[in-house]
N, C-alpha and C positions, 0 to 999 in steps of 0.2 A: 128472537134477536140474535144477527151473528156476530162472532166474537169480533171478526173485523172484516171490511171490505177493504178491495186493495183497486185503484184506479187507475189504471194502464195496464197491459199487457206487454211490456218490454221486458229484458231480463232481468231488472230489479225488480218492477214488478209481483215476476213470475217467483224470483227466489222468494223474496219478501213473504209472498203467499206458502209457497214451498215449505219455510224455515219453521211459520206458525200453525201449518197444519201438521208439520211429522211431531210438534209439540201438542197437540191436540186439541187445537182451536180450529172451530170452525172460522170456512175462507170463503169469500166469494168476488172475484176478478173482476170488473167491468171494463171494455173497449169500446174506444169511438171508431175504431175501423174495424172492418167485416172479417179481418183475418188477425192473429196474433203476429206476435214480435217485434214491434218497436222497432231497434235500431240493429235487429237482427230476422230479416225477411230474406225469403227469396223470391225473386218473380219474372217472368218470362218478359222481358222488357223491348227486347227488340223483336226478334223473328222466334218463331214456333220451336224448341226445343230447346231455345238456348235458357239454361236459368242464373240469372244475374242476381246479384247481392246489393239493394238499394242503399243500403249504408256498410255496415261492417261485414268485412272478407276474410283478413286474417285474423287468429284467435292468440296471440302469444300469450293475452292474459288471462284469457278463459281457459287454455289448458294450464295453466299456471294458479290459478283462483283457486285457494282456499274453500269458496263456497261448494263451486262447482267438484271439487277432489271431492268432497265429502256424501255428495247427493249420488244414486246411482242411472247416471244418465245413461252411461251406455246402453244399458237392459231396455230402454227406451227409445233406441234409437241411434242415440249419437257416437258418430267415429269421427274420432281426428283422422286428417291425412296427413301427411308430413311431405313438404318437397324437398329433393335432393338440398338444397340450399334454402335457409330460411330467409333471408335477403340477401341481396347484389346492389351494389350502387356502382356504375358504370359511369365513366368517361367518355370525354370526344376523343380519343386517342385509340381506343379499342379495348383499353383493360378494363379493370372493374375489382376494387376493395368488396369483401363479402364479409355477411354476419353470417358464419356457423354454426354449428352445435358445436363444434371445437375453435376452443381457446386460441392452438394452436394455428388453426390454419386461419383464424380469421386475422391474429397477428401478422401471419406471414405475408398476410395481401394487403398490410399496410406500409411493405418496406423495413429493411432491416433496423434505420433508425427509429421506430415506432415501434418496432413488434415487443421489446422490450417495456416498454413506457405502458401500453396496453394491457400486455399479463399481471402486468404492477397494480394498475385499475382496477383489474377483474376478479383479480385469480383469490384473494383474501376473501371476499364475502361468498363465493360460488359454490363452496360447501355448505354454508350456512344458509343456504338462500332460502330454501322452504319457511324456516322460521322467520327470516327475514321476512319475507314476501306477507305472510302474515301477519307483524308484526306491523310492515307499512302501511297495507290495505285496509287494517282495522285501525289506524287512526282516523280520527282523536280517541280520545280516552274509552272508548268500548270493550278494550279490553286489556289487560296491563302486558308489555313487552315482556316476551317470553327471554328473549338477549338484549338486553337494557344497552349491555358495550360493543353487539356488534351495528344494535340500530343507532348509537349514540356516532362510532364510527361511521357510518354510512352516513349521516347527517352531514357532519364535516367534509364528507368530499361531495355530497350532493348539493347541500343546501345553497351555496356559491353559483353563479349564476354560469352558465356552460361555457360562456368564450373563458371563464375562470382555467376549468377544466381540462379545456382544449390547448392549453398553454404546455400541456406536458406533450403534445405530441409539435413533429418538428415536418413532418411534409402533410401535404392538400390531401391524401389520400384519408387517413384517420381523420383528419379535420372535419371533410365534406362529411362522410359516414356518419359521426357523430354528429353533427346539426343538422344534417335527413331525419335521426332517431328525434332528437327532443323537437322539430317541425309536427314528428306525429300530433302531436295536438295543437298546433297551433299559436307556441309560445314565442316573442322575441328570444334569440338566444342569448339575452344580453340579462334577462329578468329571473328575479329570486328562486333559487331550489331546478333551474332548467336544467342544473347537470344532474338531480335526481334522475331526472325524465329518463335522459338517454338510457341511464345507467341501469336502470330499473327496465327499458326494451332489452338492451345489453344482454345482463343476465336471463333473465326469461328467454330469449333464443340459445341462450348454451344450456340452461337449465332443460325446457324441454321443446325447443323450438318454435316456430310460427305456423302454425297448422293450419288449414279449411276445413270447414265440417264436409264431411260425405254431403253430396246433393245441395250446398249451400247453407248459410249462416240457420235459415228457418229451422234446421236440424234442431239446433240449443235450444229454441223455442218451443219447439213440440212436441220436444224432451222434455222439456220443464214442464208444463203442461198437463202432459201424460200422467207424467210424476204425480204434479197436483190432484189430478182426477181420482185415481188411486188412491191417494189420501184423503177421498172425502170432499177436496175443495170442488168450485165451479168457477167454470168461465162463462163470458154473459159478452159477444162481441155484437158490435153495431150497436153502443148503447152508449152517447154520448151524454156527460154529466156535466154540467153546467151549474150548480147550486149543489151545498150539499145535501137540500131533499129531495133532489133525484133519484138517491141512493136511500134504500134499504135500512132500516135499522140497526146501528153494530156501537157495538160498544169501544171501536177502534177504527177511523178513516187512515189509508197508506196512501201515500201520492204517489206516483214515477210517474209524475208532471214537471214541466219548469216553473218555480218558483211564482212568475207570477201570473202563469196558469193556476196556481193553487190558492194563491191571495185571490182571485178574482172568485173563483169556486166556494171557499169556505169563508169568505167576509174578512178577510184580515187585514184589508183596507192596504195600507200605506207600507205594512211591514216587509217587504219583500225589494224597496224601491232602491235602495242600495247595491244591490245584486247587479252585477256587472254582466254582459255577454262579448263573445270576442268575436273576431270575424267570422265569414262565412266561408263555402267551399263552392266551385262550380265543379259539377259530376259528371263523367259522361262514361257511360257504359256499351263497351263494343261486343258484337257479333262478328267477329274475325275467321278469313277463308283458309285459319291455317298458325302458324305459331307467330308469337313478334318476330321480328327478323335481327333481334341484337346485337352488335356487333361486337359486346362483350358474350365467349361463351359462357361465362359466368349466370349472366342474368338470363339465359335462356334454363336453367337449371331453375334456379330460383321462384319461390312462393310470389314474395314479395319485391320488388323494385323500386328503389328509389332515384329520381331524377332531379340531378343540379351538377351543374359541371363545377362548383365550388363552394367551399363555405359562406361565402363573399355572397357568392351567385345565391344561396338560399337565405340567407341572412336579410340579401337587398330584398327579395320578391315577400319577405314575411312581412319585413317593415311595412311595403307598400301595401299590402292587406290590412291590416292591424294597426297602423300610425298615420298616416298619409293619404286612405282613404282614397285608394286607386288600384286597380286591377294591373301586378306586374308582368311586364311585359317577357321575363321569360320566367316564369313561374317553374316553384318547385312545386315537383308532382310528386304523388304516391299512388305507386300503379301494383293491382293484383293479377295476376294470372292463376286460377286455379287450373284449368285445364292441363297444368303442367303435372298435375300430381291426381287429377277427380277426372276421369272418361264420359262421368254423367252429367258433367254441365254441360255440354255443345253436343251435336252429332259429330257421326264417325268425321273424323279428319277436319274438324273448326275446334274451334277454341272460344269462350268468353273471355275478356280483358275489363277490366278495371280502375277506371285513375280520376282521380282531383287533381284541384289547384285551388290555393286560398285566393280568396276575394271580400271584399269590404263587407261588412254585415247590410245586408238588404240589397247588394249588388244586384243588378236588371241587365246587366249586360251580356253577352255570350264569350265564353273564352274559350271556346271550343277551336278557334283558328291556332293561337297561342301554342295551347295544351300539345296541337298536332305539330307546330312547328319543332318544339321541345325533343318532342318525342322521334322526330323524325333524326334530329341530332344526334341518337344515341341507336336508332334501330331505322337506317334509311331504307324506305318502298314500305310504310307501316302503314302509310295511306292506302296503296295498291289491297293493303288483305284488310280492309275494312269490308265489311259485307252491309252494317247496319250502325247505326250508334242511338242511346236512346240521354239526352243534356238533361242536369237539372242542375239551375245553379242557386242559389239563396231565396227566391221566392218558391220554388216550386219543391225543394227540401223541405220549407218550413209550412208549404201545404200537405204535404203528405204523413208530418210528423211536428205536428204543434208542440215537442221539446225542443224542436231545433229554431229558434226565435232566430230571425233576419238573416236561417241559412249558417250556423253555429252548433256543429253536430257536436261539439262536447258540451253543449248545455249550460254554457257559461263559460266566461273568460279563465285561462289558465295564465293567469299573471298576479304576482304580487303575494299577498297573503291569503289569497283567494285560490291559490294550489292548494293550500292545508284545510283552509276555515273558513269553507261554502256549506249552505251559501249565508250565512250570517257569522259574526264571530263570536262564538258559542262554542262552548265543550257541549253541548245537547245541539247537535244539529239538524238531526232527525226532529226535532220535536218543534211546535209549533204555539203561539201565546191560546190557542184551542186545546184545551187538556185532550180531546179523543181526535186529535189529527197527527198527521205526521206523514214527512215526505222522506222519499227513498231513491229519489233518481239520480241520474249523473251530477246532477247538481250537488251533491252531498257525496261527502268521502267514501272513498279515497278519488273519486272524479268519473273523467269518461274515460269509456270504455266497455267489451261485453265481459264482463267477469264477476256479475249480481255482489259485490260487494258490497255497494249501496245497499243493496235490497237487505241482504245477510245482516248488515251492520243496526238498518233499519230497525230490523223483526227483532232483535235483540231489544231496543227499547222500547217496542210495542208489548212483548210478553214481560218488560219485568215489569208495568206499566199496569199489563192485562191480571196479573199476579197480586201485583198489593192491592187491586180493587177485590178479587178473589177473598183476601185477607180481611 
């Protein structure tokens, strides 16, 4: 009998498995797809050399992760890259506010009446962040605040909902920036704790910026992986589990499933029904003859890019995803370009590009017209160095990765109380009314994202679990 099986190969998963083998349980992985990594793959999606990132690109919080700092990936594989700039958010005028590794300059590109108002934001928690960042990531209760007054702080200016937040700055430039940061997941900016969001990209780009892994996201995954093998564990891919007697004998089941993926799997009937999910993303990933053409030089520097000519302008296009139940007509995007910092995703002289736009959960429509119209606003003839694109919008997301329900790649809605205390309200979230189950995915704290916190947070109440039965 093994000590525990763990059901998906994503990077909670992987940690999850990771955390109870270097404790000395045995581990055995099981995947429904033929290859690892969940919501961190690479795969040649459009033309022969290009390698594309089906879901997550940039890493701010996996180089940032607690989990990940502590595991030795690198020996394994993985290197961050770092670009010149870790985001750009550019205008129709030519310029473009940036997020830095410096305080300083990213203040300075919000205008002299902001750059003050900013440092004031930032600059108090940025020493402490490590602790912080750990302190956030393992809530709920897993593990007791190491700074009880600087997380009790950050509460008070995060937990107020972002347009709260964003009342301290006085021009569109900090404004737009900051509600591009909390859009990363898919929040109204209007709903509880969205000024954490930002706050928490914020820091993590000045702490240690927004990185790509060498060769694409799969890197972290087969890293971790490695890792695991090395320890003893096994992965077991193309091995789709539907009941839990599929699986192997263990004295502990781990999910990095959706919630009612997992009710459906281990009989738990009804208890998962409350679990909210929030909109969807339409994807589309380019084979480009050459770099964007930006008009901001800023975002030609940059990892990451964000696109909304306003706060207004990102605010309207979330609503319309998320409340309204209609594909906006000029959608905020979030566009990656690795090729600006990685030589090995594209051939010589192309580039790969990568961007969303939110749309309704189970959306069937194509926004690929949209996206390009968007985009051309801010980088005109972007259409011209298109060579290939490869669309996936809400149905075909949630085919290729059954956590992402109706096209919902954080695995649940990030609204409400449901930012803290997913996916049930529960100080035991990880655990489940089946004494030997437990789930670990995005759906469980500290949320989405690649940064196996989930997973870490998980394995922590699987061995103390695995422990008093020891006893």
């Amino acid at each position: 009998m093994l000590d525990a099986v763990v059901v998906g190969a994503g990077p909670n998963g992987l940690t999850a498995a990771v955390e109870l083998a270097r404790r000395g349980f045995s581990v055995a992985v099981f995947e429904a797809r033929d290859t690892i990594g969940g919501g961190a793959r690479t795969e040649e999606l459009t033309l022969p050399g290009f390698r594309h990132d089906p879901c997550s690109a940039a890493h701010p919080l996996g180089i940032n992760s607690p989990a990940f700092r502590a595991l030795p990936l690198e020996r394994y594989g993985l290197e961050w890259l770092q670009p010149e700039l870790p985001m750009a958010h550019p205008f129709t005028d030519g310029t473009a506010a940036v997020l830095s590794r410096s305080v300083a300059e990213t203040a300075a590109s919000f205008g002299a009446r902001d750059a003050g108002a900013y440092r004031r934001l930032v600059e108090p928690f940025l020493p402490k962040w490590d602790t912080l960042a750990r302190d956030f990531m393992s809530l709920p209760l897993t593990a007791l605040p190491r700074d009880l007054v600087t997380l009790a702080r950050f509460g008070l200016v995060g937990l107020p909902p972002s347009t709260w937040l964003m009342r301290r700055f006085h021009d569109e430039r900090a404004k737009a920036l900051f509600a591009g940061l909390v859009a990363h997941v898919m929040a109204p900016l209007s709903g509880f704790a969205t000024g954490a969001i930002g706050l928490v990209f914020a820091l993590a780009a000045h702490a240690r910026g927004w990185p790509v892994a060498r060769g694409g996201s799969q890197s972290i995954s087969d890293a971790l992986a490695a890792y695991l093998k090395d320890l003893g564990g096994t992965v077991h891919t193309d091995y789709e589990v539907k009941r839990l007697d599929d699986l192997p004998p263990a004295r502990a089941y781990v999910f990095d499933t959706s919630p009612t993926a997992l009710a459906r799997i281990a009989g738990l009937g009804r208890y998962y029904d409350g679990y909210r999910y929030g909109p969807g993303v339409f994807k589309v990933d380019y084979a480009l003859d050459g770099p964007v053409p930006w008009t901001a030089p800023e975002a030609r520097a940059a990892g990451t890019v964000q696109i909304g000519a306003s706060s207004v302008e990102i605010g309207t296009a979330l609503r319309a995803a998320s409340r309204e139940g209609r594909a906006p007509d000029k959608p905020f995007m979030i566009t990656v370009q690795p090729s600006v910092v990685d030589p090995t995703r594209a051939p010589e002289g192309k580039q790969v590009f990568w961007a969303y736009g939110h749309v309704p959960s189970g959306w069937d429509g194509d926004l690929t017209d949209a996206l390009e119209r968007q985009l051309e606003r801010f980088a005109p003839g972007f259409r011209d160095r298109v060579l290939a694109r490869a669309t996936a919008g809400p149905p075909e997301l949630a085919a290729r990765n059954a956590n992402y329900v109706g096209g919902d790649i954080g695995s649940g809605a990030v609204t409400g109380l449901q930012i803290l205390l997913r996916p049930k309200l529960s100080l035991s979230p990880y655990g489940t009314p089946h004494p030997a189950v437990f789930i670990c995915s995005s759906a469980t704290p500290p949320g989405p994202g690649v940064h196996g916190m989930s997973g870490h947070n998980a394995a922590k109440a699987v061995w103390r679990r695995l422990r008093q039965q020891q006893a």
